[in-house]
C-alpha positions in Angstrom: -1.0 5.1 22.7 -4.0 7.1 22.9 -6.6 5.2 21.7 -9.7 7.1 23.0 -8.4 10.0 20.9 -8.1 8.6 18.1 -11.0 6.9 18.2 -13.1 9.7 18.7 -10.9 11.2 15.7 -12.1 8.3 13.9 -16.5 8.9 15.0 -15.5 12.8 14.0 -14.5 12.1 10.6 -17.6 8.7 10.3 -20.1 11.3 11.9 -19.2 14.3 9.0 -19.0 11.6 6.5 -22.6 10.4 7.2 -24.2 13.7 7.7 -22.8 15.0 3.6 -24.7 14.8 0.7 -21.6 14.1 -1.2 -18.2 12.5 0.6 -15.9 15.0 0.8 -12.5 12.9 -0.5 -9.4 14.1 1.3 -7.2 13.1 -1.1 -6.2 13.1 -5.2 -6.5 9.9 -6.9 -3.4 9.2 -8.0 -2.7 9.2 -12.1 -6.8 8.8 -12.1 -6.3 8.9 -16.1 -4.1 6.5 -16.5 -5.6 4.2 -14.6 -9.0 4.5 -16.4 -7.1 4.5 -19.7 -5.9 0.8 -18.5 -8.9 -0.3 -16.9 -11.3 0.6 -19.4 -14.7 -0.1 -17.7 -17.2 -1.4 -19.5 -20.8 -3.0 -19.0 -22.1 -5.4 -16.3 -18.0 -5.3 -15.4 -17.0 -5.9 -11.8 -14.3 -4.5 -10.1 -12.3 -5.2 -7.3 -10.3 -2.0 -5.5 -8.3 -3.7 -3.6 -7.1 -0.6 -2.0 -10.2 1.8 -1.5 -8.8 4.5 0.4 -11.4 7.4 0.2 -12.7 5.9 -3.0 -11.1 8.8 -5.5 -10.1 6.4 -8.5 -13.6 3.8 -7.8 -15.8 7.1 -7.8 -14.1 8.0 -11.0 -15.1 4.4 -12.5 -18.7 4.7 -11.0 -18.9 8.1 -12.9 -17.5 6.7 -16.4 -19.1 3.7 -16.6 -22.9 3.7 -15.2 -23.3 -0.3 -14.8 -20.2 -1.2 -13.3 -20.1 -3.1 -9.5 -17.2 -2.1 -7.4 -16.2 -4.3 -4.3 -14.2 -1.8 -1.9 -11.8 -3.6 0.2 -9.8 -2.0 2.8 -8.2 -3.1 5.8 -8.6 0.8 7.2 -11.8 1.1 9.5 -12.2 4.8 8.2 -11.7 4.0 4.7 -14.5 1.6 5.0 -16.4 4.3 6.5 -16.2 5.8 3.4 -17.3 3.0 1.4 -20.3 2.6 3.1 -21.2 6.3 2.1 -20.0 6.1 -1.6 -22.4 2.6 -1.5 -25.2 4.8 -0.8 -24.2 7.3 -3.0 -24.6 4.5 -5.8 -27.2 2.1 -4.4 -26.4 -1.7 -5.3 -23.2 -0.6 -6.8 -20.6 -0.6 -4.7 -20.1 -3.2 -2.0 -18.1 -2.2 1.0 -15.9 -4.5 2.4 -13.6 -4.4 5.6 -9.8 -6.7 5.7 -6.9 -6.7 4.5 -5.8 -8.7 1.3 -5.0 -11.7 3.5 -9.0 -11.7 4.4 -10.2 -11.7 0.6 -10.9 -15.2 0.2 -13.1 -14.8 2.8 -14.6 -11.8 2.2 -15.5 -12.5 -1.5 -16.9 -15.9 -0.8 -19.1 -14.4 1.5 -20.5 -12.5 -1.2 -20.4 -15.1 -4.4 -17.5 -14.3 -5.7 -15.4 -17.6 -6.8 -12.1 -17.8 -9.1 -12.1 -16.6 -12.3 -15.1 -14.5 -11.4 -14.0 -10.7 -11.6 -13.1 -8.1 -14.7 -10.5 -6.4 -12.9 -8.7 -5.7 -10.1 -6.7 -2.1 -9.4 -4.7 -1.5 -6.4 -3.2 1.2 -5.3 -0.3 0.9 -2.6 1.5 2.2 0.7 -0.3 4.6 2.4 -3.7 7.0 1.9 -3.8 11.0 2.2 -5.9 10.7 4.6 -3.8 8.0 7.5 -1.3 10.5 6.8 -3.0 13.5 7.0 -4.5 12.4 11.1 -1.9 13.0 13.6 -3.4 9.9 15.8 -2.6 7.1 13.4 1.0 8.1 13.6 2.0 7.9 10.3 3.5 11.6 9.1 7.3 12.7 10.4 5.2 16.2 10.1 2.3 15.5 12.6 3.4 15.4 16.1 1.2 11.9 17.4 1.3 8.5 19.3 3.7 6.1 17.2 0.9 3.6 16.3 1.0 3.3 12.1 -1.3 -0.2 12.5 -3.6 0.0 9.2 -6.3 -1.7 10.7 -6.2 0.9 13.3 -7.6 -1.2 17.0 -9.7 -3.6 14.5 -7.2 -6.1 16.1 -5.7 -5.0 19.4 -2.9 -7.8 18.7 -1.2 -6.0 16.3 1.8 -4.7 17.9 2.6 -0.6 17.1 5.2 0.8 15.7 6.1 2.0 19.8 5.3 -1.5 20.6 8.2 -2.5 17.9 10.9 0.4 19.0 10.4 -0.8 22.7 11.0 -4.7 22.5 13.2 -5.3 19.4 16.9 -6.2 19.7 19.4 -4.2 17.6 20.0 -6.5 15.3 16.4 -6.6 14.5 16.0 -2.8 14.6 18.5 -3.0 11.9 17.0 -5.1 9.7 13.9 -3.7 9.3 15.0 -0.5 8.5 17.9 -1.7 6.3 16.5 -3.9 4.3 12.2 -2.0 4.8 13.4 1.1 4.8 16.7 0.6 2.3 18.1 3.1 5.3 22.2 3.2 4.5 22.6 4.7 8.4 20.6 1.8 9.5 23.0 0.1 11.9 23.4 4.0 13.8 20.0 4.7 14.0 19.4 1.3 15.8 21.9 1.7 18.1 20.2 5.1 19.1 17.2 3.5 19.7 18.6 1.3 21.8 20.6 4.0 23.5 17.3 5.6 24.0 15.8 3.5 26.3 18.4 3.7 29.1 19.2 7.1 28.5 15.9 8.7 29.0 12.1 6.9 28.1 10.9 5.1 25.6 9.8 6.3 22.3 6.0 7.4 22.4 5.6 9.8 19.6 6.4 10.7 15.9 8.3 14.0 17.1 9.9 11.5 19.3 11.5 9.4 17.1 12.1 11.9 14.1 14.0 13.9 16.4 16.2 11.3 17.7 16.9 10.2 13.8 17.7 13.5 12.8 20.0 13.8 16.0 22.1 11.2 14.6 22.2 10.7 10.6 24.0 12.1 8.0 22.4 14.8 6.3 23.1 14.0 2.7 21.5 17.5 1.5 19.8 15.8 -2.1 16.7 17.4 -3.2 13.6 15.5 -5.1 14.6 15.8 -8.5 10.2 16.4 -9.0 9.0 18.4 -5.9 12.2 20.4 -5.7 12.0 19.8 -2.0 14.4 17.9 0.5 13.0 14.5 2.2 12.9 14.6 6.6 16.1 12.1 6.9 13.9 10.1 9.1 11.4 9.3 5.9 13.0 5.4 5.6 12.9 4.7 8.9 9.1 5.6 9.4 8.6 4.2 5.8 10.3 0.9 7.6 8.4 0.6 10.8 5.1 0.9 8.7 6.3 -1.8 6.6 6.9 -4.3 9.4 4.3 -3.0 11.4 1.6 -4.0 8.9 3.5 -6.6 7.3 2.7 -5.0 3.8 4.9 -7.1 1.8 3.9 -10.6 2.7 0.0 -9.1 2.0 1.7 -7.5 -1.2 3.0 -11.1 -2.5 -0.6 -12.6 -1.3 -2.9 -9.8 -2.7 -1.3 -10.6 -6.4 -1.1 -14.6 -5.8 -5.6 -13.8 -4.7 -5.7 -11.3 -7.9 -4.6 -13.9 -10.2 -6.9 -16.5 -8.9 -9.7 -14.2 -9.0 -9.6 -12.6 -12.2 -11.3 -13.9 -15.1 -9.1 -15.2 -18.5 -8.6 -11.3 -20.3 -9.2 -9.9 -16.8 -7.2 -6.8 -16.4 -4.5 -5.7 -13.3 -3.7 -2.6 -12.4 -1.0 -1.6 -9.7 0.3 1.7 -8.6 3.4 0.8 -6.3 5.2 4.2 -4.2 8.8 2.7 -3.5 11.4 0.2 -5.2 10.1 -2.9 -2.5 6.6 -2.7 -3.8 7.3 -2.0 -7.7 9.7 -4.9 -7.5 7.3 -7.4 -6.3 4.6 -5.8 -8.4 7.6 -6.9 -11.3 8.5 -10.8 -10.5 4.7 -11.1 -10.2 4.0 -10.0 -13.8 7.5 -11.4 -15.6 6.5 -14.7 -13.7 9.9 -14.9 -11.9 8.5 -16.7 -8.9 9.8 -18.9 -6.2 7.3 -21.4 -4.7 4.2 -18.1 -5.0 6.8 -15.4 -3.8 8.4 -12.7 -5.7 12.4 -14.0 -6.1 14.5 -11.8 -4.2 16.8 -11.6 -7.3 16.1 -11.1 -10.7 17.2 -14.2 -12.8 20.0 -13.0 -14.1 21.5 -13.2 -10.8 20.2 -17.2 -10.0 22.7 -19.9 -9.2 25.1 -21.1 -12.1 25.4 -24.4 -10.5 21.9 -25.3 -10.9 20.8 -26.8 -14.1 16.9 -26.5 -14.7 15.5 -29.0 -17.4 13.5 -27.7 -20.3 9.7 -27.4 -18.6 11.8 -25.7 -15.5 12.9 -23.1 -17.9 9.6 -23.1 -19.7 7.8 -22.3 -16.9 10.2 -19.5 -15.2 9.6 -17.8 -19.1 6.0 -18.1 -19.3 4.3 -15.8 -17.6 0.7 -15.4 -16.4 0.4 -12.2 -17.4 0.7 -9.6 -20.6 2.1 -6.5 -20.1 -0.6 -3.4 -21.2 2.7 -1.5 -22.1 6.3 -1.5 -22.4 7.7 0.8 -20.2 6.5 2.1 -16.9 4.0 4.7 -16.3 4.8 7.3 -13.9 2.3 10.5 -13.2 3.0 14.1 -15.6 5.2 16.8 -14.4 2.0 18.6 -13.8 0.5 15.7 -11.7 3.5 15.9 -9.4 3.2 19.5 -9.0 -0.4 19.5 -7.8 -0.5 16.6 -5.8 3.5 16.0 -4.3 2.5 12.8 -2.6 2.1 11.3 -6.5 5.8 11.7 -7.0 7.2 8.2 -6.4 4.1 6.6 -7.9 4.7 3.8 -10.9 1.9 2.3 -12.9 1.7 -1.5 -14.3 -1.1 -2.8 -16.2 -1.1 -6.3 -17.3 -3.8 -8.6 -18.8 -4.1 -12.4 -17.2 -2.7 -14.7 -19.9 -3.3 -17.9 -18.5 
């Protein structure tokens, strides 16, 4: 991996940031509206975006409502570039704030911020415009660059890339994560490949790399998005996969909702905008309170064992949810939406009130 590239991508994009009057956001906010429709800012309130990207959907709130605090939290060292311009932009308004949702105890202790303590929380899921958008983070099928997809970026050297993952895994691990991450059905082929790969010519260092070798060997199924009109790169799951594992979004999915819970205050309000079935369906057993010792069940309840008989406060509690639903069914982003901005066209909205 290149990392002096894309660091100095990184200083290119800090350095033009720092040097505008106004932060030029290279992305939409998506479904903006609706999310300030559920929000509803008001006085004194304090939000927590959990997901701060560029800011497009906390500048929005800033604008509406002049007295509300936002804490920006992002695990992205760029996107926390941009929070520490947008906190200038609105002195001792916004507070910038750098980890992942894993980190958040940490963070908002650090800055007085205790259970029960904020308004409402919004996050906004999977990937920003802008990681995909920079060849060097190695996120797009359509921007040849190093297969990294890390988040954090080199905040923690550690973390193993998505090269790092293609290089050392077993088959039967390959498989997995894009079968069950990337809900790939060529899965078990496009391991084996990768395998193949490595002893028939080099490893896989690049994005063009590996959605060549993908495309060498799947299926073309030939369906077009029923919204953009427009066919998917048959290597979309597998790169959707590797992210996944690479940043092990899940697990901080699960967490971040477990933390937003114990954060908001009784009344507090929950936003999520979720961009595949994984997400939206943890998002779900969160909210409908069908939980498994604080993780999202696999299965829906309908499906749970037969041969297990729960008591009466077993049952109660699986039934009583901490949360109220803001509507009854989900909110996904206008025709017209999807036509300016194609990147909103897997996007679902939840909003839900803590109960309890």
């Amino acid at each position: 991996m290149n990392i002096l590239r894309f660091s100095s991508t990184v200083r290119r994009f800090c350095t033009n940031i720092s040097t505008a009057n106004v932060v030029e956001v290279p992305h939409l906010p998506v479904m903006a509206s609706e999310v300030l429709e559920y929000l509803k800012p008001k006085k004194d309130e304090v939000i927590l975006d959990m997901t701060f990207g560029s800011g497009g959907h906390s500048r929005k709130i800033l604008n509406l409502e002049p007295t509300v605090k936002i804490l920006a939290v992002d695990r992205d060292p760029l996107a926390f570039s941009y929070a520490q311009q947008l906190a200038e932009e609105f002195p001792n308004r916004v507070i910038p704030l750098l980890g992942k949702f894993s980190e958040i105890p940490k963070l908002l202790n650090q800055n007085g911020f205790n259970k029960g303590s904020l308004d409402s929380i919004l996050f906004d899921f999977g990937c920003s415009s802008m990681q995909f958008d920079i060849a060097e983070r190695g996120f797009s099928i359509l921007k040849n660059g190093p297969l990294d997809m890390r988040m954090d970026g080199n905040r923690d050297p550690g973390v193993p890339t998505a090269a790092d993952v293609l290089s050392n895994c077993t088959e039967e691990d390959l498989y997995k994560i894009i079968k069950y991450y990337g809900e790939e059905r060529q899965a078990r082929k496009i391991a084996r490949t990768i395998i193949e790969s490595r002893y028939l010519f080099k490893k896989l260092t690049t994005t063009e790399e590996l959605a060549d070798l993908v495309e060498s060997v799947i299926e073309k199924d030939g369906k077009i998005d029923e919204k953009t009109h427009k066919k998917k790169h048959v290597a979309t799951k597998t790169f959707q996969a590797l992210r996944i594992f690479v940043n092990n979004e899940l697990n901080e999915i699960n967490y971040g909702l477990l933390l937003a819970h114990h954060y908001l205050k009784i009344g507090g309000k929950l936003v999520t905008i979720t961009f595949h079935s994984l997400e939206d369906t943890i998002v779900k057993r969160h909210i409908s309170g069908n939980m498994v010792e604080n993780c999202a069940n696999p299965l829906p309840l309908k499906f749970s064992s037969h041969n297990y008989n729960a008591n009466v406060d077993e049952v109660n509690k699986i039934m009583e949810s901490k949360w109220k639903m803001l509507h009854k069914h989900v909110i996904v982003p206008t025709d017209e939406e999807v036509e300016n901005n194609s990147r909103s066209r897997s996007a679902k909205l939840r909003a839900a009130i803590k109960v309890r």
